[in-house]
TIDREN-710835 format. One line per field, with one value per residue (C-alpha): residue number from 1; residue in one letter; x, y, z. Coordinates in Angstrom, 3 decimals, decimal comma. Example, Ala and Ser with C-alpha at 12.3 -4.5 7.8 and 13.67 -1.06 7.14 Angstrom:
2
k <- c(1 / 2)
r <- c(A / S)
px <- c(12,300 / 13,670)
py <- c(-4,500 / -1,060)
pz <- c(7,800 / 7,140)
This chain:
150
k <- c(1 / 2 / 3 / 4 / 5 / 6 / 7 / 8 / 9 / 10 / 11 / 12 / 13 / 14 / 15 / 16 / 17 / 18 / 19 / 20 / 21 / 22 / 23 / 24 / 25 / 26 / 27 / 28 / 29 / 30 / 31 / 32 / 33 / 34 / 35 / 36 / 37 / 38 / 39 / 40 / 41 / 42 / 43 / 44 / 45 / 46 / 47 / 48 / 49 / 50 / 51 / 52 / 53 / 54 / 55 / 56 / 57 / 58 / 59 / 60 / 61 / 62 / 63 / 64 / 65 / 66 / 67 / 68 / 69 / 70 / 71 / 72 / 73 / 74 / 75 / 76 / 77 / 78 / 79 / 80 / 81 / 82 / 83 / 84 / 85 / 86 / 87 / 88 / 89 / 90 / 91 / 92 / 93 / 94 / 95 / 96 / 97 / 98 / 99 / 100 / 101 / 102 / 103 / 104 / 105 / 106 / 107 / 108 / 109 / 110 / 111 / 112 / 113 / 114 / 115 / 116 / 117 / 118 / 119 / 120 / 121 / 122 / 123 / 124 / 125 / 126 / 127 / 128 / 129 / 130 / 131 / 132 / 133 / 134 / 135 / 136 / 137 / 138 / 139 / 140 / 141 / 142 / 143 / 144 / 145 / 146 / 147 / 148 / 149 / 150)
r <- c(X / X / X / X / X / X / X / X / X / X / X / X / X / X / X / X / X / X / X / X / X / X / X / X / X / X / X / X / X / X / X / X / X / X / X / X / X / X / X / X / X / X / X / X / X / X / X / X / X / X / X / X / X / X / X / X / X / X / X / X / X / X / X / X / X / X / X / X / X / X / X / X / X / X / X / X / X / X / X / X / X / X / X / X / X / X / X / X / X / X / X / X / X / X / X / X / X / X / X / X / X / X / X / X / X / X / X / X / X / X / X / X / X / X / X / X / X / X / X / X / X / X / X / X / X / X / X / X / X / X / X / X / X / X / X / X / X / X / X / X / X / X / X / X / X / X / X / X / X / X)
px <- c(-1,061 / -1,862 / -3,135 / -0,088 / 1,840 / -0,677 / -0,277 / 3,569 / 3,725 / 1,570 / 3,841 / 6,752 / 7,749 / 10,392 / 11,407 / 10,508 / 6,755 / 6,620 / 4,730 / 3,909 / 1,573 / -0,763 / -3,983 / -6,804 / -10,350 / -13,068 / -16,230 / -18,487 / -17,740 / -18,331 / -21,919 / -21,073 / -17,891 / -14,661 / -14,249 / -12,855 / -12,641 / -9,807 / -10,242 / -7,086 / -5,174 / -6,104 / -2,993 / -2,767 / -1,859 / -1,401 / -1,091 / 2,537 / 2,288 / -0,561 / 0,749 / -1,950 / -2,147 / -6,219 / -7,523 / -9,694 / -9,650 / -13,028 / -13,154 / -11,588 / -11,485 / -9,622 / -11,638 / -9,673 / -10,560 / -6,830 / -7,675 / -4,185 / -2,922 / 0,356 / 0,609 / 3,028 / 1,964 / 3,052 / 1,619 / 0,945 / 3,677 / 3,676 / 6,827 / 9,740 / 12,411 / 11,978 / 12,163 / 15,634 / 17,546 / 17,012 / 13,056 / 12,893 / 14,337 / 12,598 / 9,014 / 10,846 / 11,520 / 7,894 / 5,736 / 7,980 / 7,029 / 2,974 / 3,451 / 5,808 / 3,283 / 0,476 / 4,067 / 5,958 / 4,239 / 6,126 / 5,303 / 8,916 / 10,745 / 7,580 / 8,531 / 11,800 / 11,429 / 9,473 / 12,197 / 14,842 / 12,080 / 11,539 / 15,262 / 16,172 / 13,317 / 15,383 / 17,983 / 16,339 / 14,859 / 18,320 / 20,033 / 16,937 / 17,068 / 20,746 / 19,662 / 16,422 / 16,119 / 12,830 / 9,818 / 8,479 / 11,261 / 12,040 / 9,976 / 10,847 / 9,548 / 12,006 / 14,696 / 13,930 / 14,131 / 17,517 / 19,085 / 18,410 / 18,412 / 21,327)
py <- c(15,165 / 17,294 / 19,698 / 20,344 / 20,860 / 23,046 / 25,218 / 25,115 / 26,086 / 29,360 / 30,024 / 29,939 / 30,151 / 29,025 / 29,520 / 25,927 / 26,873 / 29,863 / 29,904 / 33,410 / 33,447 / 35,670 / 35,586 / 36,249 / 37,651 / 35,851 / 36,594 / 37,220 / 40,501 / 41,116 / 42,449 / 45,957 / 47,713 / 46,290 / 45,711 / 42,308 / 38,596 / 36,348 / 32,550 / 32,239 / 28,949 / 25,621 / 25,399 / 28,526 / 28,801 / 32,292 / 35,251 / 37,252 / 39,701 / 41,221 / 43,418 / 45,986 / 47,579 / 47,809 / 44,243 / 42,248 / 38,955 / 36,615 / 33,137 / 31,800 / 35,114 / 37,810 / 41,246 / 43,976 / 47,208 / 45,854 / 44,514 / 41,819 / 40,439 / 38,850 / 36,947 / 35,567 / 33,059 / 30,116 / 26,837 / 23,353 / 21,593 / 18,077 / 17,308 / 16,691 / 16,819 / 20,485 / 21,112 / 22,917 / 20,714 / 23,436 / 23,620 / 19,765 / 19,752 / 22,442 / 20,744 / 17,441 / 19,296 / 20,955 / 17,709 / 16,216 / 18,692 / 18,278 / 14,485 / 14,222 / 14,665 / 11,746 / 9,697 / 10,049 / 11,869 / 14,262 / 18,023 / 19,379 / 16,874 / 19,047 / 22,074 / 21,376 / 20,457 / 23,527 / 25,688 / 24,096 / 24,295 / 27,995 / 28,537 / 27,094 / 28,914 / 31,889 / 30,672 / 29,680 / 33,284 / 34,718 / 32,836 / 33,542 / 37,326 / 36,892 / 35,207 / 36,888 / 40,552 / 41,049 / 41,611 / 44,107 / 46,352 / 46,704 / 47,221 / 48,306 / 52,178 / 51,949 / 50,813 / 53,378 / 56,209 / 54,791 / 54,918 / 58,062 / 60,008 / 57,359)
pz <- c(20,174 / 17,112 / 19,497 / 20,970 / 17,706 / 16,624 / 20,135 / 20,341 / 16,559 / 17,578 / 19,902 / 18,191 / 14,425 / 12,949 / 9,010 / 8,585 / 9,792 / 7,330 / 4,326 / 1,794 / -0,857 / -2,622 / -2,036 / -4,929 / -3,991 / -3,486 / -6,695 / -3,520 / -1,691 / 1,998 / 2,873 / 3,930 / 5,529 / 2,690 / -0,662 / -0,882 / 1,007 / 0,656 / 1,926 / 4,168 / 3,852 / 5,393 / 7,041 / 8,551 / 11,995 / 12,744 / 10,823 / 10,724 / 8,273 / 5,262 / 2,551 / 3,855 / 7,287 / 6,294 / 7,110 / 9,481 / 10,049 / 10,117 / 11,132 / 7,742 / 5,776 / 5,175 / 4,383 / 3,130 / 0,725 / -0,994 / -4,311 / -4,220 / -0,666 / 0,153 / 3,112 / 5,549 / 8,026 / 10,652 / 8,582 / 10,083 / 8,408 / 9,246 / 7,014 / 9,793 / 7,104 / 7,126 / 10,215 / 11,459 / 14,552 / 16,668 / 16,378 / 16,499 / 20,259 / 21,344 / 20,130 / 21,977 / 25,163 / 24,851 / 24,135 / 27,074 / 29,337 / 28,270 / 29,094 / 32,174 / 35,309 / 33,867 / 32,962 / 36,063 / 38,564 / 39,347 / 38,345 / 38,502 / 35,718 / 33,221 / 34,444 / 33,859 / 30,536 / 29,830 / 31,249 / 28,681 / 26,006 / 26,841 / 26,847 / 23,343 / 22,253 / 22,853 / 21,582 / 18,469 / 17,908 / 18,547 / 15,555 / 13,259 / 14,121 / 12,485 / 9,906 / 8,774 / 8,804 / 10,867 / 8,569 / 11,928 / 11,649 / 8,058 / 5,504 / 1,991 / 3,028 / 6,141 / 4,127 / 1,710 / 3,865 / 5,695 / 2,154 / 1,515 / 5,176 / 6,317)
């Protein structure tokens, strides 16, 4: 079942699956093409954004030629208290639709609730976008050059 949290959570994130955090170097450096390695977090499902365009990722590390990293990523959070109402049903409606078929039989009551899952998902990602400014579109250069061209 863990599985399955792990794969919904990569597909969608919600602000209760977000974790930031800086990141210091590792003392051993990369053998040959950057400067530093970071050990990324246990936790760490999928990566959404690096304070450096100038990174590769490596099984568990992080290489970079950026001497400080911050990072903002979907975690494995396995405290349900933290999760928001809407992500809750959606996981519901997703884990439902993984189990109907061996449960019931029938292949249309999964798709079904993978439809409804996929829908709130939407849903979900449309209230977010008004509550979160997207960290894609707006970065601090963008917003300084809307502030002074705008």
């Amino acid at each position: 079942m863990t599985h399955h949290v792990k794969r919904y959570l990569d597909s969608i994130h919600s602000t209760s699956q977000l974790k930031r955090i800086k990141l210091s170097p590792l003392t051993q450096k990369p053998d040959f093409g950057y400067e530093y390695q970071y050990q990324l977090p246990n936790d760490l499902i999928r990566i959404i954004s690096v304070s450096t365009d100038d990174y590769v990722q490596e099984t568990d590390r992080l290489l970079t030629n950026t001497e400080s990293i911050e990072l903002i990523f979907v975690f494995y959070n396995a405290n349900e208290e933290t999760f928001d109402s809407l992500f809750i049903e959606c996981l519901i409606l997703y884990l439902a639709s993984k189990v109907a078929k061996p449960i019931t039989g029938s292949q249309g009551a999964g798709e079904s609730f993978y439809i409804q899952c996929q829908d709130l998902i939407k849903q979900s990602k449309a209230v977010q976008g008004q509550e979160v400014l997207s960290m894609q579109f707006f970065k601090d250069e963008d917003y300084t050059l809307t502030r002074r061209y705008g």
